[in-house]
Structures are given as C-alpha cells and as structure tokens.
C-alpha positions, 0 to 999 in steps of 0.5 A, spaced: 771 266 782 774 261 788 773 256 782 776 260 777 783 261 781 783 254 782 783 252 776 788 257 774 792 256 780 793 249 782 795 243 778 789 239 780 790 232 782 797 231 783 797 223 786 792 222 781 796 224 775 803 222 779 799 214 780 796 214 773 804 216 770 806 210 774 801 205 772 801 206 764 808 207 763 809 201 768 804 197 764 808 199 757 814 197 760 812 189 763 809 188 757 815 190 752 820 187 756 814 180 756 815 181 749 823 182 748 823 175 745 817 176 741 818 184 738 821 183 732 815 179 730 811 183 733 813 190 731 819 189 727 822 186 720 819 178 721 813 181 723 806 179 718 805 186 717 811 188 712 814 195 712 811 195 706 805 194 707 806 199 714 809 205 710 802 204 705 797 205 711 802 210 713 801 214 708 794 214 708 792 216 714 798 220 717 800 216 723 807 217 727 811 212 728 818 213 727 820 206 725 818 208 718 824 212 718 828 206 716 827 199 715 834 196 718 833 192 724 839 196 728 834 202 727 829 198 731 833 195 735 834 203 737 826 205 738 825 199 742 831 201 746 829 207 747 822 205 748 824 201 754 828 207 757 823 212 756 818 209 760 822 206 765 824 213 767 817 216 766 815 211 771 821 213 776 818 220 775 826 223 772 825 230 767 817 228 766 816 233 761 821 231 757 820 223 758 813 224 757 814 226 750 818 221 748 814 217 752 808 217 747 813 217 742 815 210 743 808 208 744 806 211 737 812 208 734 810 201 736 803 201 735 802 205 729 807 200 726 803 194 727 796 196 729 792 190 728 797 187 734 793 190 739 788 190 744 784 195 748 788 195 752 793 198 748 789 202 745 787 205 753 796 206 752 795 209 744 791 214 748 793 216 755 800 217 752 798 223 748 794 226 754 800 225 758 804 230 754 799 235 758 799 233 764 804 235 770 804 228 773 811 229 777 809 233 783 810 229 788 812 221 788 817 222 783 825 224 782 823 231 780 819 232 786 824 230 790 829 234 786 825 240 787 825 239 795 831 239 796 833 246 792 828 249 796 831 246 802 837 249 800 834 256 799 835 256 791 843 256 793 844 249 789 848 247 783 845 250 776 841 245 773 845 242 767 841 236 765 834 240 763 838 244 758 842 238 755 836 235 754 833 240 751 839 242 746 839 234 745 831 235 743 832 240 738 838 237 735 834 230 733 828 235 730 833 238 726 835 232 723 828 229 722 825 237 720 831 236 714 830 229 712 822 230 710 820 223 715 815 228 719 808 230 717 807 238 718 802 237 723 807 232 727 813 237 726 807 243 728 806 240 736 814 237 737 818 244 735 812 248 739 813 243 745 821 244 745 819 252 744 814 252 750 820 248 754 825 253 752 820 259 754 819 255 760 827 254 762 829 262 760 823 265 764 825 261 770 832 262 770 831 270 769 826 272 773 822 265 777 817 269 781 816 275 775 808 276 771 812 271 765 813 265 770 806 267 773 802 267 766 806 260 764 803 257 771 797 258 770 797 256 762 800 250 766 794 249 770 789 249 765 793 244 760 794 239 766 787 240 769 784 239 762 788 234 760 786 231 766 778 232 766 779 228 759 783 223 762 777 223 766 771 223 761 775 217 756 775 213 762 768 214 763 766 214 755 770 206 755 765 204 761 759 207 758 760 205 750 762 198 753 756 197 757 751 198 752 754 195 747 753 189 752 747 190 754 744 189 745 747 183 745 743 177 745 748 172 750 748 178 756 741 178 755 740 172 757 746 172 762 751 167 759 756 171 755 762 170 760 761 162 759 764 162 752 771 165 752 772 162 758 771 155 753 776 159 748 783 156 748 785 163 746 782 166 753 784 159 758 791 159 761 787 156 767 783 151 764 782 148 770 779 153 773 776 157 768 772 150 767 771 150 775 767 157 774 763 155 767 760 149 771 756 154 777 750 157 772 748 163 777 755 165 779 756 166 771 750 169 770 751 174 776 758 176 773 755 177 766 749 182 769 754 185 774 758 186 769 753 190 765 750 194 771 757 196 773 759 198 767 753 203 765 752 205 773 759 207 773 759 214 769 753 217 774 756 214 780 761 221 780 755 225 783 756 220 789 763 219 793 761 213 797 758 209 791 763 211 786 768 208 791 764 201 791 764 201 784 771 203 783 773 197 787 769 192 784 771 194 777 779 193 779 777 187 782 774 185 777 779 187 771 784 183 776 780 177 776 780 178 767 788 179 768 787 172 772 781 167 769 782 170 761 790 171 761 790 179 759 794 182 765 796 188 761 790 188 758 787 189 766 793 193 768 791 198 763 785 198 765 786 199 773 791 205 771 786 208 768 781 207 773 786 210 778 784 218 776 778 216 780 781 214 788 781 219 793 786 224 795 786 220 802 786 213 800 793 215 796 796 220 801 794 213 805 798 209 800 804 212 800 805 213 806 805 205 807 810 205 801 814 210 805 814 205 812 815 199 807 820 201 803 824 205 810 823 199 813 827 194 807 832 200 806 834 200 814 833 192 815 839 192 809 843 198 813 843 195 818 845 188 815 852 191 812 854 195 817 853 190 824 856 183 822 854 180 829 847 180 833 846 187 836 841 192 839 835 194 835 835 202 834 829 205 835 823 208 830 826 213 829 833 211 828 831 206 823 826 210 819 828 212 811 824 218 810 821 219 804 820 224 800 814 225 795 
C-alpha cells in the first residue's frame, strides 16, 4: 500500500525530470540557432526535400507538422520562431504545461518536414518531446517553481494568475482555427482539445476549491501520468543502449576490436583530423574503446539493480558521448544523449548540483551588485551579506 500511495501521491523524480527538460530543450535550442543560417535548406522552401514531395510522406503516414499548413516562407519563418522561443522558455521552466506542449509541436513541425535530415539524436529529441507533454518537470529549478514559492510565502494573498488563462484562451483559439481549416488529422485534433480540455478542468477546480476531493483526483492522475512517463523515459533509455549493443556486437569490425578506427578516418566525421589521426595510430587503445563500447552499452540496462555500478557507468557513458561530441563532431548528438542519460543521476548528487549553481550564480549576481553600486574600493560584506538566494 506504502508503493501505491507513492506512486499516486508524489511526482517522482522531480530533479530528474527538471534536468532532462533543461537538457533536451537546450539541445533544441543551440542546435536551431547553430543552424539559423542553414534552416531554410534545412527544413524550409530551399530544402532538397520539396514541400511537395513532404505533403505526399505526410499524407501517407499521418505525421504532425504544422509547416504543411502552408508553403510561404513567412509561415516558416514564424514556426521557426516559435520553435526557438517555445524551448527557451521550457528550459527556463515559464508555464512548463503550456510551453511543453508547444515544445513538442516545434520538435515534430521541423522534423517531421524533412525527416532524412536527422540523426539519432534527433530522433532521442522526436521522442522525448512527446513524453514531456506528460511530465511534471517544473517542480523545482524553474520560473514556475519559483512562482509557486513565493504565493505560498504570501499565504495565497497574491495577485490572481492572469497569464495561465491568457494562454489557455490563446490555446483554444489557435485550435478553432486549425479545428475549421481541416490541416489536422482527428487522431492529433483528439490529444490537442483533450490537453487544452484537461488544463481548463485543472484551472477551474484550482480556483474553485484547491484543496476539495476534484483537485485531489486530478493530483493523483497527474502523478501517474508523470510517473509513467518517467518510467518510459527510462526504459527508452535503456532500450537505445541495449539495441545498439547488440547490434555491435553482430558486426564484424566490433568483433575483432577495430570498428571506432574507421569514422575517425572519415572527413564527415573528423574536425580534428590531427587528433582524430593521434588516436587511430595507438591500436590497443582503440581496441579497448570498441570493446568497451559494446560492454557498456549491454551492461548498462542490468547495472539499474546495483546503484554503486550504475553510476560507474553512467559516468563512463557521458564521458564518452562527450568525447564523440569532441573526436566525431556531433555535439547534439552527444547532448541529447547525456540528456537522456541524466534520468538516471542520483537525487543527491543533483540536489549537490544545484546547490553549486546557487553559490555560483549568488556569488556573479553579488560580485556584479557590488560593482555598480561601489565605484571605489571598499569592504567586502560578509557571506551572508553577499549571498543571492536561490530558489528551485
């Protein structure tokens, strides 16, 4: 019964789903504005795969992409936008239910455009931003956690929210319009009215009676939508890491220990030629790297059963997505990766984490304080004095 009611009556893993929004929707961001000059051959009108040829995939396998509501260059212009801003703010924690949602919308909108512009790492990005709807991954290091303390420090006596309803009539007046032009299937016009629906509930039985039976119900259906959602962020972890080692270990060139020697000979796959060249001339250390590889990859799913061993090899597999990020030239790649990695870090090593944050960023914003306010030299305050607090 104690399982049961934690379950039903907590949001598990709040630094964990706080730190995997933060990565994924940082990742999206740096890679669209990395590929600001190169977006219309990307995903717009100069791309190789034409509109055209898009709306026929489309039709076939009834992807979401709101690009092919229209094919003028302003409408992408306005999707990419959007798509910047959307993951900005998720990262940043503002409205999380609302700016998931659109979130996941730019994601799909984008790739599902040109979906042979991608790699695996987008394809970790395709996923994630769909679980994230279900998520409630801004409980703490984000605006609305900060937004919450504060009207609880104020005993509820604060000003009434009126940005959630703005958004939320704003929400259902985009889904009129699309609902009316017909540019949405029913399956995808199904899940966008019952999340705008689910929100309104939300908002009314807060405001009516936040401590009644309703609000309590909606609590624990909350939970188990964000538990499960976590738990298959979990298992799709694992799922990549299992399939891809064993899929290495059937291939010839991992067998016999020299399969990371060739795409570091690869110009796709060298921006450091010289020391890409450096680590190709040393034959056991790439042997150990290619077996290493396998054996990680493999282990890594039946390591969860032992804490101290998992966190050896969550470790050794971020080092080594950040060394792919380095040697291979696939920093998003990589980061999505180490995002997706980050479900599994302890609560106590984050709580740690954040907690250096906090004096880091109490120290800058104090240092800076004091450097407009003092022109000349002067006492330094004390500790406590100088500390900005931090509120996750």
């Amino acid at each position: 019964m104690n399982r049961i009611d934690r379950v039903t009556g907590f949001a598990l893993g709040p630094y964990q789903s706080a730190v995997i929004r933060i990565g994924f929707s940082a990742t999206w961001l740096l890679f669209l504005l990395r590929e600001f000059p190169h977006r219309h051959e990307l995903y717009g009108p100069d791309g190789p795969w034409s509109w055209d040829m898009a709306q026929q995939l489309i039709a076939g396998n009834g992807a979401f992409t709101a690009l092919m509501w229209s094919d003028g260059r302003a409408w992408f212009e306005i999707v990419y936008a959007a798509a910047v801003v959307t993951a900005a703010l998720l990262m940043l924690g503002w409205r999380t239910r609302t700016m998931s949602v659109l979130f996941m919308i730019g994601v799909l909108s984008l790739q599902n455009r040109s979906i042979f512009m991608g790699d695996g790492g987008d394809n970790v990005i395709h996923l994630m931003s769909i679980y994230l709807v279900l998520t409630r991954c801004g409980q703490v290091w984000s605006l609305d956690a900060r937004r919450a303390a504060r009207a609880r420090e104020e005993g509820g006596a604060g000003r009434p929210d009126r940005v959630g309803p703005l958004l939320w009539w704003l929400a259902g007046l985009g889904l009129s319009a699309i609902t009316f032009m017909g540019v949405v299937s029913g399956g995808w016009l199904v899940a966008f009215w019952g999340l705008w629906a689910v929100q309104g509930l939300w908002w009314a039985v807060n405001r009516r009676d936040p401590y009644g039976e309703p609000r309590v119900l909606f609590d624990v259906i909350a939970n188990l939508a964000h538990n499960g959602a976590l738990f298959v962020i979990m298992a799709e972890a694992c799922l990549i890491y299992a399939t891809a080692g064993w899929y290495k270990i059937q291939g010839n060139r991992w067998q016999d220990g020299t399969a990371v020697y060739y795409p570091l000979h690869l110009d796709y796959f060298s921006p450091w030629p010289a020391l890409g060249d450096l680590l190709a001339s040393h034959g056991l250390m790439i042997m150990l790297v290619s077996y290493g590889t396998v054996v990680v990859q493999v282990a890594f799913p039946f390591t969860l059963f032992n804490r101290r061993v998992k966190n050896v090899l969550l470790v050794a597999m971020m080092c080594e997505h950040a060394v792919i990020a380095v040697l291979l030239g696939l920093p998003f790649f990589s980061l999505a990766m180490i995002a997706a990695d980050a479900v599994f870090l302890p609560t106590s090593f984050l709580k740690r984490l954040g907690g250096w944050v906090a004096r880091a960023r109490g120290g800058l914003f104090s240092r800076t304080a004091r450097a407009r306010a003092v022109p000349g030299p002067r006492a330094a305050e004390s500790p406590e004095q100088a500390h900005v607090g931090f509120t996750p």
